[in-house]
C-alpha positions as CSV (number, residue, x, y, z in Angstrom):
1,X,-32.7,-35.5,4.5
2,X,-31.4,-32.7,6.5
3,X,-27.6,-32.6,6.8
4,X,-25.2,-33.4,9.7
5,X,-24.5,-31.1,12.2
6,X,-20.6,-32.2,10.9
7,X,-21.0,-31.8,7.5
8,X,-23.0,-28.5,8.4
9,X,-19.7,-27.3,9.9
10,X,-17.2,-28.5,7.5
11,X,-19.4,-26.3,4.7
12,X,-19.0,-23.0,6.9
13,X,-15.7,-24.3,7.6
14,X,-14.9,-24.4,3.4
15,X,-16.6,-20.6,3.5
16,X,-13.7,-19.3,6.3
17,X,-11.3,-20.8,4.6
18,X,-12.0,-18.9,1.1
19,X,-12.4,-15.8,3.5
20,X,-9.0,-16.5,4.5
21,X,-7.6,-17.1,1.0
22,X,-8.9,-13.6,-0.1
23,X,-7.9,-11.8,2.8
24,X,-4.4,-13.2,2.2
25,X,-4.9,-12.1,-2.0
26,X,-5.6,-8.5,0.0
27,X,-2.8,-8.6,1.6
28,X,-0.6,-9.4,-1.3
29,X,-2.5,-6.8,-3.2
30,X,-1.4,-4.2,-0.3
31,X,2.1,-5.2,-0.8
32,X,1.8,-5.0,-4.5
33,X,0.4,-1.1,-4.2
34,X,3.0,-0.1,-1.4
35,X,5.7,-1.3,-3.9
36,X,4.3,0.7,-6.7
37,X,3.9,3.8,-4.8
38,X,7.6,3.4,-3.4
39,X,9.1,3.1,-7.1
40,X,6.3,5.9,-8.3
41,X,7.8,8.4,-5.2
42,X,11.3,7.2,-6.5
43,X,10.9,8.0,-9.9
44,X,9.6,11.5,-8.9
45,X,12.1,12.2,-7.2
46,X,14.9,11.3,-9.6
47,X,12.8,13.3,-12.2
48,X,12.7,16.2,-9.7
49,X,16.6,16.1,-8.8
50,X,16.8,16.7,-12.6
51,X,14.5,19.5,-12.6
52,X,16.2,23.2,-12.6
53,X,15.8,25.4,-9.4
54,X,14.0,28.2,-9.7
55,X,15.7,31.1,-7.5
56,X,12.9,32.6,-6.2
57,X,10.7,29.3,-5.4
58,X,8.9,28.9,-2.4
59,X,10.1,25.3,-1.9
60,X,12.5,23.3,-3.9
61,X,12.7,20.9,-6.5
62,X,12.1,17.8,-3.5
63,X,9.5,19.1,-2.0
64,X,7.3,20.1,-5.1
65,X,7.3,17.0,-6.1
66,X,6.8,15.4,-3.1
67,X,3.4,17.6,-2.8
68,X,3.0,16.9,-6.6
69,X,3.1,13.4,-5.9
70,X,1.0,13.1,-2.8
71,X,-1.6,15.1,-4.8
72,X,-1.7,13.2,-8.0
73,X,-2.0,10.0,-5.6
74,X,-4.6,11.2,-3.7
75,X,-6.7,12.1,-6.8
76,X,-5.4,8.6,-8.5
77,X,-6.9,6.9,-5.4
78,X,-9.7,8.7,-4.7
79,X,-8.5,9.7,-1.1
80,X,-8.0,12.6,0.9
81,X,-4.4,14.6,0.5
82,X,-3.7,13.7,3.9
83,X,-4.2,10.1,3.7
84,X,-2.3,10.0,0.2
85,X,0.7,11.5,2.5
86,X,0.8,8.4,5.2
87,X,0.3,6.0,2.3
88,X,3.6,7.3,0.8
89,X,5.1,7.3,4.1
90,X,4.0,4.0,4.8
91,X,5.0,2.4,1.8
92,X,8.7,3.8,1.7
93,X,8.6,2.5,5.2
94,X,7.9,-0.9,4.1
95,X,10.7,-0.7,0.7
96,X,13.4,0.7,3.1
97,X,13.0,-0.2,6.6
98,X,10.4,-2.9,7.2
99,X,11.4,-5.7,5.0
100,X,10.2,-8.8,6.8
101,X,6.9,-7.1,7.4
102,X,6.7,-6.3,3.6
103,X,7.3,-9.8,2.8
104,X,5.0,-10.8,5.7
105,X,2.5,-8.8,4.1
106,X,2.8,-10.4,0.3
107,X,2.7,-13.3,1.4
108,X,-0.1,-12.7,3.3
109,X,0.9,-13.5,7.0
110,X,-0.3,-10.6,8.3
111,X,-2.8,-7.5,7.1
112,X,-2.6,-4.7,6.4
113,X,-4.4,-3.2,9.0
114,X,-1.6,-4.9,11.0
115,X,0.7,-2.4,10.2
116,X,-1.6,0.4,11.3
């Protein structure tokens, strides 16, 4: 016996809603990355405030490890330099200035091509 047209659409309705529930672990998992990066940056930083200045350097200590960073990421991630940059950007956006959406975002309210 074939099944209801209802209980046809409360099965696809039970598929969108586990779409939804891992869309939301995505989200979570964005939030999760953007903190990591954030505290990675951080850490790089401190280590590079540390670091002694070389007098004739092109750059300083800041911005080498910024480039450092964004470079080891990118490789980490398997992205292009540039789009290693905006994460970084992006996530110390979310750790310093955009707190509800960061929370939105773990929680999963909203995605993370939202932000975009």
């Amino acid at each position: 016996m074939k099944p209801s047209f209802i209980a046809e659409r409360e099965a696809m309705g039970l598929h969108f809603d586990a779409i939804a529930e891992a869309e939301r672990d995505i989200a979570a998992a964005f939030a999760r990355r953007a903190e990591r990066v954030e505290a990675a940056r951080r850490f790089g930083q401190a280590v590079a405030h540390n670091a002694a200045r070389v007098p004739s350097a092109r750059w300083d200590a800041r911005e080498v490890a910024e480039r450092e960073f964004s470079s080891e990421l990118a490789c980490t991630i398997r992205v292009p330099q540039r789009s290693a940059e905006n994460l970084v950007a992006e996530s110390r956006a979310l750790a310093v200035e955009l707190l509800a959406t960061r929370a939105a975002l773990a929680a999963g309210e909203i995605s993370y091509g939202t932000l975009r």
